[in-house]
C-alpha positions in Angstrom: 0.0 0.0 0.0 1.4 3.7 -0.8 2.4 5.7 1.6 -0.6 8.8 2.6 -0.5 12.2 1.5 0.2 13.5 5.1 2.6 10.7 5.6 4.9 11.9 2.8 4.1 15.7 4.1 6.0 14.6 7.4 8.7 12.5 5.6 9.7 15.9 3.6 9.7 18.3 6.3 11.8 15.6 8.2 14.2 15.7 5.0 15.1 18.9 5.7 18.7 19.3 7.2 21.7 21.1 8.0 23.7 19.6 5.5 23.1 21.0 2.4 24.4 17.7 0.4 22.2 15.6 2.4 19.1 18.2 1.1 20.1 17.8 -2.3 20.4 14.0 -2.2 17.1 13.5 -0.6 15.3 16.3 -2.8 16.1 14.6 -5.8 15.1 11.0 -4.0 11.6 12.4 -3.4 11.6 13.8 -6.6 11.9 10.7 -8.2 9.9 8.0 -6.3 7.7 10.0 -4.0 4.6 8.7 -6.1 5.5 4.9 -5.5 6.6 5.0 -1.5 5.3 1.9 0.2 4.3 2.0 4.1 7.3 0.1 4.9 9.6 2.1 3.1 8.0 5.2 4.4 8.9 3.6 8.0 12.4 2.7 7.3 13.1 6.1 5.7 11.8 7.6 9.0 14.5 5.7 10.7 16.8 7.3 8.2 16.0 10.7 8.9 15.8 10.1 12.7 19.6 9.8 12.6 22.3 12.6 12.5 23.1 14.6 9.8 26.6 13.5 10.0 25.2 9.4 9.9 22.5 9.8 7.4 25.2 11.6 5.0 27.5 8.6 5.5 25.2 6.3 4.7 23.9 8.3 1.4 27.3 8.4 0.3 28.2 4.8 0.9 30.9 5.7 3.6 29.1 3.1 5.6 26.6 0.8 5.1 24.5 0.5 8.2 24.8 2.6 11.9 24.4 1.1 15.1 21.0 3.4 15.6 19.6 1.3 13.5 20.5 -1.7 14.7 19.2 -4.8 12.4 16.9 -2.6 10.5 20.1 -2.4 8.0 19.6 -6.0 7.0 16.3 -5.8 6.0 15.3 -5.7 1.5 13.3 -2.7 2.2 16.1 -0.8 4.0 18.9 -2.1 0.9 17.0 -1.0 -1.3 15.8 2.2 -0.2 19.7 2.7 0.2 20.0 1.8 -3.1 17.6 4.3 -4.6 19.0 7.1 -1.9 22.4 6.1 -3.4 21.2 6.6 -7.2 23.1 9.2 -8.7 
């Protein structure tokens, strides 16, 4: 099931951040699969933004694969590949 209207609201106001590389990665990630978010994903990408800036941009920039604030939520297919898509250049 796709993710609701005011469920994606949240999940771009949350996207904000003080990095300006970590707005521009997730600006054009919502620009480009926004429409199609599942539920799940919408939860795991909450995780994501939860984290710090400095995490999250290790993470979007493959520094890093996973962070210990997620704990196993890093092994998971939806979590890979929403990375994946985060990572898409």
């Amino acid at each position: 099931m796709t993710i609701s209207a005011a469920a994606l609201y949240r999940l771009k106001s949350d996207a904000r951040r003080g990095l300006l590389e970590n707005d521009l990665i997730l600006e054009r990630f919502f620009r480009r699969y926004a429409d199609g978010l599942t539920e799940e994903q919408g939860a795991v990408l909450t995780q994501l933004l939860a984290l710090s800036d400095n995490d999250l941009m290790d993470l979007l920039i493959g520094r890093v694969d996973s962070v210990v604030a997620l704990g196993e939520v890093c092994s998971t297919p939806t979590f890979l590949a929403l990375l994946g898509r985060l990572r898409e250049r």
